[in-house]
C-alpha positions, -999 to +999 in steps of 0.1 A: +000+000+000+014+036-008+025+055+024+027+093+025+036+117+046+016+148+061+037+176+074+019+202+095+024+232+114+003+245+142-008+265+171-012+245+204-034+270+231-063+251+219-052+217+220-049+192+243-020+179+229-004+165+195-022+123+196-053+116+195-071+109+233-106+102+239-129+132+248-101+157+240-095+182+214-060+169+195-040+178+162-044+143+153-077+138+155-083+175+137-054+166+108-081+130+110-112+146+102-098+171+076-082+136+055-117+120+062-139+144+049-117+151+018-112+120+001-146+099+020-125+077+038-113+069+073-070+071+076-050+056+111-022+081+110+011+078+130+027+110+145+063+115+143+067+133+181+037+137+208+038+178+216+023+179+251-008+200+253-003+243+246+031+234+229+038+249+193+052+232+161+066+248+133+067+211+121+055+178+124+048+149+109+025+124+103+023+092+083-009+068+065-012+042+041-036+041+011-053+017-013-042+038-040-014+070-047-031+103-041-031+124-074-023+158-069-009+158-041+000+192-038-038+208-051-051+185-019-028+203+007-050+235-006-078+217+000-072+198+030-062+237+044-095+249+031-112+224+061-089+225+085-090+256+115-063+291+108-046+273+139-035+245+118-012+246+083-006+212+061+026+225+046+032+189+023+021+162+012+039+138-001+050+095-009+074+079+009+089+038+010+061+017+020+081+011+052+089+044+061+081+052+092+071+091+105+083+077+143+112+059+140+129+071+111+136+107+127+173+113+128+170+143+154+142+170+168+151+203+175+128+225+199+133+260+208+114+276+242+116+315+242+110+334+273+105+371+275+108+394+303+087+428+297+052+424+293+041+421+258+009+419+253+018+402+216+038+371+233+017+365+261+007+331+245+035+323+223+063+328+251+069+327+287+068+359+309+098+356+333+099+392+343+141+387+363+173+392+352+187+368+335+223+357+337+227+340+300+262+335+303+258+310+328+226+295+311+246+289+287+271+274+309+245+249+321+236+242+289+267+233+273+270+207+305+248+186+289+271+178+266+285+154+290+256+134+301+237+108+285+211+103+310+181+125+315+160+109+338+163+140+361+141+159+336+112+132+325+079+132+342+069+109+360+040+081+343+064+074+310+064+042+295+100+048+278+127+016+288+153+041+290+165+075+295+190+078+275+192+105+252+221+121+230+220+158+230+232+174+196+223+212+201+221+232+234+222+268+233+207+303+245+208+332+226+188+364+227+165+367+197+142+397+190+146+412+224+134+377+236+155+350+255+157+314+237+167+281+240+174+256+211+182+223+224+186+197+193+185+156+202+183+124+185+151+120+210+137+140+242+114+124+271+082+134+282+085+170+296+121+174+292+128+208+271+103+220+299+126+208+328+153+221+314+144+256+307+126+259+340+159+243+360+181+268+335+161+298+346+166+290+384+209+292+371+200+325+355+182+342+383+215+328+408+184+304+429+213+274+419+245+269+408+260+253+379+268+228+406+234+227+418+227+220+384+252+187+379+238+175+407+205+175+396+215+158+366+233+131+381+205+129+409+183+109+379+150+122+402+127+144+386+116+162+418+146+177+418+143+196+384+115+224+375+091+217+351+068+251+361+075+268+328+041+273+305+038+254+279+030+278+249+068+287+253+077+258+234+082+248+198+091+218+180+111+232+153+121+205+129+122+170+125+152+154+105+149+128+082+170+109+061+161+095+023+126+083+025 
């Protein structure tokens, strides 16, 4: 059976999150409905990375098989747009190997979180209000320390059903951007709250609450009471997911 894949951009506020749940509001079950009532059929689509509920993505993926290829593929983004809500893009469209796999077959994901710190009553939901002064240098500090750790467990939630925490950071920076403070932090895969507990244990290094050796520990303490996960979700963005030939 042909597979394609569905990229999509979005706008979380309204969402309860990126898969599909019973008696919630997702971008699955929206991206669903939209496929559905287009081409008359039902699809089971596979997401390429679960975006909690309120998070952002600038893209995503999804995958689904079909009985036959698509024609057009490219006219039926326009359409499949034309259905779905302004807080929700289908960038592409497009065939992949049968085997292909949205999931699986990502090489990296790279999120940002941008936090702010003079109200603005444009960012209110697309960044976090941190109204302290920020010491960036040693943010950064902290985050280049993750270079040296492979283990994350400190800044997963609790309730995951992963085997392992393993995790192989390839990006881990602040910078300031547009007057606003952000973090890019790139990974071959992140755990369930993670970018979240990061940025909020970062912040506590910025505002001088810990030290960068507060902040080893924490790592190496592998218990995720220890971290803070209080940042707001609509900070966040999934910026890209890497593939490679499909």
């Amino acid at each position: 059976m042909p597979r394609y894949f569905i990229e999509v951009a979005y706008k979380g506020d309204r969402y309860s999150g990126f898969q599909e749940q019973q008696n919630a509001n997702t971008i699955q079950a929206e991206v669903s409905h939209a496929l559905e009532v287009f081409y008359k059929q039902k699809f089971s689509l596979t997401g390429s990375s679960r975006t909690d509920a309120g998070v952002h993505a600038l893209q995503n993926f999804f995958h689904f098989d079909v009985e036959e290829p698509i024609a057009n593929p490219d006219w039926n983004v326009y359409n499949l747009n034309a259905i779905l809500s302004d807080d929700i893009a289908v960038k592409q469209l497009f065939l992949v190997k049968d085997d292909a796999h949205c999931r699986f077959d990502a090489l990296s994901r790279e999120y940002k979180y941008v936090v702010y710190n003079k109200k603005d009553p444009f960012l209110h939901d697309a960044a976090f209000y941190s109204p302290y002064p920020l010491d960036i240098a040693q943010m950064n500090e902290a985050a280049k320390m993750l270079f040296d750790f492979e283990d994350f467990t400190s800044f997963s939630k609790r309730n995951t059903q992963v085997k392992n925490f393993i995790c192989k950071i390839m990006e881990s920076h602040w910078k300031v951007e547009d007057g606003c403070v952000v973090y890019h932090v790139k990974s071959n895969r992140f755990l369930r709250g993670m970018v979240k507990g990061l940025v909020g244990t970062m912040l506590r290094v910025g505002r001088g609450i810990i030290t960068l050796e507060n902040f080893r520990e924490i790592i190496l303490a592998k218990d995720c009471s220890k971290a803070d996960f209080s940042v707001a979700s609509h900070g966040l963005y999934l910026v890209r997911v890497e593939y490679g030939e499909l």
